[in-house]
N, C-alpha and C positions, 0 to 999 in steps of 0.2 A: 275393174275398179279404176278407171281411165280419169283422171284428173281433168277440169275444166279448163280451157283453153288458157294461157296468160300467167306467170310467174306468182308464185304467194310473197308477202310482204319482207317475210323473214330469213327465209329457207331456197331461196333459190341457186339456183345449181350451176356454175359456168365455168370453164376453161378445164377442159378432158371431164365434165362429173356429167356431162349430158345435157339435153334440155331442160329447160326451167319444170319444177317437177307443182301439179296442180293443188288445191287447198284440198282437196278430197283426201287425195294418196297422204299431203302431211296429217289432214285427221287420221288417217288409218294407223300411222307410225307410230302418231302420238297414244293411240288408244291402246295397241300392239305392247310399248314400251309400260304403259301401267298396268299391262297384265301381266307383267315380266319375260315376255317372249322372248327372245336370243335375238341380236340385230341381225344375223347372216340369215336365220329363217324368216324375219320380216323383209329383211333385203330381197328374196328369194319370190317368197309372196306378192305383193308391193311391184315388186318388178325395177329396182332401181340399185344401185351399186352398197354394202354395207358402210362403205366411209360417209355417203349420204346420210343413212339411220345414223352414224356416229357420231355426223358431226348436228343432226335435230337433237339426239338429246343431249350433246355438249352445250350449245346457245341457248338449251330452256335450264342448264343449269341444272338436270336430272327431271324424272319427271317422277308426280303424286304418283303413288301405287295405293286406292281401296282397300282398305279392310280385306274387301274379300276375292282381292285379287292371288295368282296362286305364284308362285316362285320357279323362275329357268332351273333345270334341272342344271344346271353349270354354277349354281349357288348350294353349299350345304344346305340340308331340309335339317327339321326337328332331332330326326332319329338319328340322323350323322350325328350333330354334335352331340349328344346323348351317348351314343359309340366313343365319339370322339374323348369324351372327359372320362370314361370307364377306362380304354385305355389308356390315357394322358397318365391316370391317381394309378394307373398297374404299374407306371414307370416304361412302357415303351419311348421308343425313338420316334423323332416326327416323320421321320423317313419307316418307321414300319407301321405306324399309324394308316400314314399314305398308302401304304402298301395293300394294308387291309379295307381300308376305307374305298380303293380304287379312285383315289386322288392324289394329285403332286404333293411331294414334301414342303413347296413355298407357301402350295395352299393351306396346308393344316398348318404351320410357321406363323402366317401372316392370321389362319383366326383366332391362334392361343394368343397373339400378340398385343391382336387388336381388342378383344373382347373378354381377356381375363379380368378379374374384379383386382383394380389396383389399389387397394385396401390392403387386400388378404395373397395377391396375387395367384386367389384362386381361380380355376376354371369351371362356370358352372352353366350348364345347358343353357337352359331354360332362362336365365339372365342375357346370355349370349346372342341368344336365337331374339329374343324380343329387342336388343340395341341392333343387330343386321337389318332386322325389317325397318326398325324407325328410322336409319340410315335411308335405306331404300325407297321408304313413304315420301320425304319432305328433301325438298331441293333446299340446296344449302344460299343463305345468303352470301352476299359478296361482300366483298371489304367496304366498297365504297356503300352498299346500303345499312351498311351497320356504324360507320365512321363519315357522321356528317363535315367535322374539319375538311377531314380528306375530299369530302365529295368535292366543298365549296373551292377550293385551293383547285381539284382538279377542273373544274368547270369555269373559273377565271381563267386558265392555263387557255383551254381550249378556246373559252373567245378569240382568245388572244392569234389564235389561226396557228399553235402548237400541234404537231401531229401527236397521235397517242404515245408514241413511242417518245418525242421528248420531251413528253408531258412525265412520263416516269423515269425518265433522265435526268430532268430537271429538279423534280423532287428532293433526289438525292445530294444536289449543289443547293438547296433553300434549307434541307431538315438536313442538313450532315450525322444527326446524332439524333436522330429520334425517329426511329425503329417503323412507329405508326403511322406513316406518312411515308409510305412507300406501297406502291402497287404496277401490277405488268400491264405494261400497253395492250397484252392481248386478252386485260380484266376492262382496261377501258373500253376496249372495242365492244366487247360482248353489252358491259352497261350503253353504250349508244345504241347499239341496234339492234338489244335484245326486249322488244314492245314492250312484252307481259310484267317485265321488272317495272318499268318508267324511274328507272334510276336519274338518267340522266336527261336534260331538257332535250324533247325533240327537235328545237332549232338548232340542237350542235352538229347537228348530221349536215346541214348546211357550210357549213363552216368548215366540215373534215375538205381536204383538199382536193378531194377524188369531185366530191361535191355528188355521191350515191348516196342511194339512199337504205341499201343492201349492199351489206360487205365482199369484195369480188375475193375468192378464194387465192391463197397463196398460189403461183403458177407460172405458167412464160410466158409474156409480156409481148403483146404482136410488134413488129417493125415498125419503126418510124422512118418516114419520105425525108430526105438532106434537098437544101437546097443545089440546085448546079454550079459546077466549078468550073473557074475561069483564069484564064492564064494572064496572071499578075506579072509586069518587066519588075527582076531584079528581086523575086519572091525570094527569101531564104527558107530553108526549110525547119522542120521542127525537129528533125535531126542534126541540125548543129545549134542547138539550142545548148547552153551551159549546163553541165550535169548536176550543178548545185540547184537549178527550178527541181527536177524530179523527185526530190527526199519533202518538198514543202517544207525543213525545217530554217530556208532562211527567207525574209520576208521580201517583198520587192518585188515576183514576179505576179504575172497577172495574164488572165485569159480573156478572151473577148468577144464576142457578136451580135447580131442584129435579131431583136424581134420584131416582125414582121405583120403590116397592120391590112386591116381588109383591101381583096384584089380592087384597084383604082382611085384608093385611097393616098400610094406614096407614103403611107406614115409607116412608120419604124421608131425604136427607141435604142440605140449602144447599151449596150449593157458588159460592166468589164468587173470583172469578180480577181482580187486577192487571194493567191494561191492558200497560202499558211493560214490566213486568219478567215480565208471566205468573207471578207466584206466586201459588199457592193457599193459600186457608184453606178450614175444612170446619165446615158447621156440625150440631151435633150433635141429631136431633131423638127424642128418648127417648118420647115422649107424643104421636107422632102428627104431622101435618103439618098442623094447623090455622094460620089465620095470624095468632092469636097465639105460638102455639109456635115458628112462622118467624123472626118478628120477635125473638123472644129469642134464639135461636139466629144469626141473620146479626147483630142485636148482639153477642153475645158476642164472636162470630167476629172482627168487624171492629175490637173493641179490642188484638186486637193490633197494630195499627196509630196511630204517632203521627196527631194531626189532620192534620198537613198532608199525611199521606200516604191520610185519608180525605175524599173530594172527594165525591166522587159515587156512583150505582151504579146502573146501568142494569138492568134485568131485565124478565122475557117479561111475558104480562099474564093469569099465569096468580092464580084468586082465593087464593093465601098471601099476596099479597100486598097484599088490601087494606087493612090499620091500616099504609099506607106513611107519611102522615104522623105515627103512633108513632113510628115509627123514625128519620124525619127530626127530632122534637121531644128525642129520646135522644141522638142521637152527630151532629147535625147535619151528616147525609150527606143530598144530593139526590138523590131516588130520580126515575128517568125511565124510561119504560116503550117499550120495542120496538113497532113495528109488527106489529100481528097476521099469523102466517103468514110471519116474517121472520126467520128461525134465524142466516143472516149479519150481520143487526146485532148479534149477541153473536157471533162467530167465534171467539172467547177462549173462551169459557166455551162452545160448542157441541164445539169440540175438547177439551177438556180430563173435560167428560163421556163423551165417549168415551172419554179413557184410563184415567176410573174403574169403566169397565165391565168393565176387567180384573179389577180386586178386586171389582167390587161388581156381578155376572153380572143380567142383565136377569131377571125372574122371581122374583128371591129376597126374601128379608126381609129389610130392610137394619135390623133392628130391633137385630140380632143383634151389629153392630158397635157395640165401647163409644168411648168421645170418644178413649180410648188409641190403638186401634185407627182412626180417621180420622185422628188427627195422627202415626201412623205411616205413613200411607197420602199423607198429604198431603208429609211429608217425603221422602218416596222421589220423587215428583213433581216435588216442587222441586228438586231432586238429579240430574235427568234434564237432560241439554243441550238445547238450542234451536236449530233452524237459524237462525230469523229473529235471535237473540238471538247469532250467528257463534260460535256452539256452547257457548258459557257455560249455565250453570244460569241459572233463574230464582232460587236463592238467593242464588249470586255474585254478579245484575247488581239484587238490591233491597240487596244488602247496600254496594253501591259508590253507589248513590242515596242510601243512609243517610250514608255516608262523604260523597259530597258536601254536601247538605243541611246537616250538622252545620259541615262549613269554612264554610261559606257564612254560618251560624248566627254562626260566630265572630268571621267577620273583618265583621260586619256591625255 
């Protein structure tokens, strides 16, 4: 039952679940799964891991089951529950029910639970057994196919180049008090790349940041190549950096490096992210990424910024930035340099170069973008919500820094 060479649309399989598994094998799953067969026996059959079966019939959202299809024996049949309700009206315990039934006590628990007539809160077979099956028959809708608000609100969200996740973050900072308007990043996911729904427009797959077109499973994330490090005169290190940057809760420090445009091109762009509030500025490098050219440019940059909100700036220790004390003798920022080989002591600015890679494609000429075009780039950024930030913008929470700063300024 050997599947056809090359990955199916929906269901493909990466990082420890094996090769991509063929459209044959997923028909078989799927067909397996409307006969009610058990996933570890299709697993078995099939030839493929059971979290596979699992996770095909989580993304179809359950699958149709026939009329005359027959029922896993790991589901109560007819005559169970029949038993079941003779005993239940004798007055046993769900625990000697179980006993007798040669089933767990959670199981017979959770079918008086589910399937009593809440009327009468009686128990009756035959009512029972016909709401399990129609359960079983018909895949359930999702929030966003039955709540068009929702859909529309989350489908502007994602233009917007919001990932799923602070796409339902966000919700809760716009609807603070209305209940319906709220759904899980991992409902959005499945509405993008679950076909058979067409919940959501196929162009938003474009848009997701990965820029896939199939969802890469939860997993560990291979290595990324650091640039080489070079011996800077007069480097300080990032161990004596002030112990007030490491909490983020006061504003002012900032991280920093270079994104790096195609080999023989010389383009680069500075890019220095705000500890506390995650805002970027972008620095503009027209003539090349030498490091005087840096140094004017992450100057410029950081004049947007009152002093007090220019503290510091930690960056990699790559050679743009060796005239660091130019830079510190100009706008009297202390420059501290990362550990070689240490991309998490800028965690701010390691993530935030990734979401510039959306606009600004690894291999390209970054020459090409004018300073218009970076502070367009940077303003959309800003404009994006935060989880760690409980889903505000990074513009919203430097602009409420400025707002405090300034009372502070006054009554001071």
């Amino acid at each position: 039952m050997g599947g056809r060479s090359g990955g199916t649309k929906g269901f493909g399989t990466r990082g420890g679940m094996g090769a991509r598994i063929g459209y044959e094998i997923q028909e078989a799953i799927v067909d397996m799964l409307a006969l009610g067969w058990g996933k570890p026996q299709i697993a078995e059959l099939v030839g493929v891991s059971p979290q596979h079966v699992r996770k095909v019939n989580h993304i179809l959202g359950g699958v149709y089951r026939p009329k005359d299809s027959e029922y896993d024996p790991r589901y109560l049949d007819r005559e169970e529950r029949h038993e079941l309700a003779r005993l239940n009206d004798a007055g046993h315990s769900v625990r000697e029910i179980g006993r007798r039934l040669g089933r767990s006590p959670s199981t017979v628990s959770r079918e008086l639970r589910r399937n009593r007539d809440l009327r009468t809160m009686q128990y009756f077979p035959e009512r029972a057994h016909r709401l399990a099956w129609e359960r079983q028959r018909r895949p359930k809708q999702s929030k966003i196919a039955t709540n068009p608000p929702l859909r529309k609100v989350v489908q502007e969200l994602l233009n917007k180049r919001l990932s799923p996740d602070q796409v339902s973050g966000r919700l809760r900072v716009l609807f603070p008090d209305n209940e319906e308007m709220r759904i899980s990043h991992e409902s959005i996911y499945r509405s993008i790349y679950i076909y058979p729904r067409g919940e959501m427009s196929r162009e938003l797959k474009a848009t997701l940041r990965s820029g896939r077109s199939v969802r890469r499973p939860r997993g560990q994330r291979g290595s990324r190549g650091t640039r080489g490090t070079s011996r800077i005169v007069g480097a300080v290190s990032i161990a004596e950096r002030p112990e007030e940057v490491e909490g983020r809760q006061v504003p002012g420090h900032h991280e920093g490096d270079l994104i790096i445009g195609s080999t023989g091109s010389n383009s680069a762009v500075a890019t220095i992210v705000e500890r506390t509030s995650g805002y970027l500025v972008l620095g503009h490098l027209p003539h090349g990424r030498g490091s005087e050219a840096v140094i004017d440019a992450v100057a410029e940059a950081m004049a947007f910024y009152p002093t007090e909100m220019a503290k510091t700036l930690t960056w990699d220790r790559g050679a743009e930035m060796a005239n660091h004390a130019d830079l510190t003798s100009r706008t009297g920022i202390n420059v501290y340099f990362a550990d070689p080989y240490s991309p998490w002591q800028r965690g701010s600015n390691e993530n935030i170069n990734g979401l510039l890679r959306e606009y600004m494609p690894k291999g390209t000429d970054l020459s090409v973008h004018s300073a218009a075009d970076l502070a367009a780039i940077a303003k959309e950024l800003n404009d994006r919500p935060r989880k760690r930030l409980g889903y505000l913008t990074p513009g919203e929470v430097l602009a409420n820094l400025q707002a405090r700063d300034q009372g502070v300024a006054r009554t001071g």
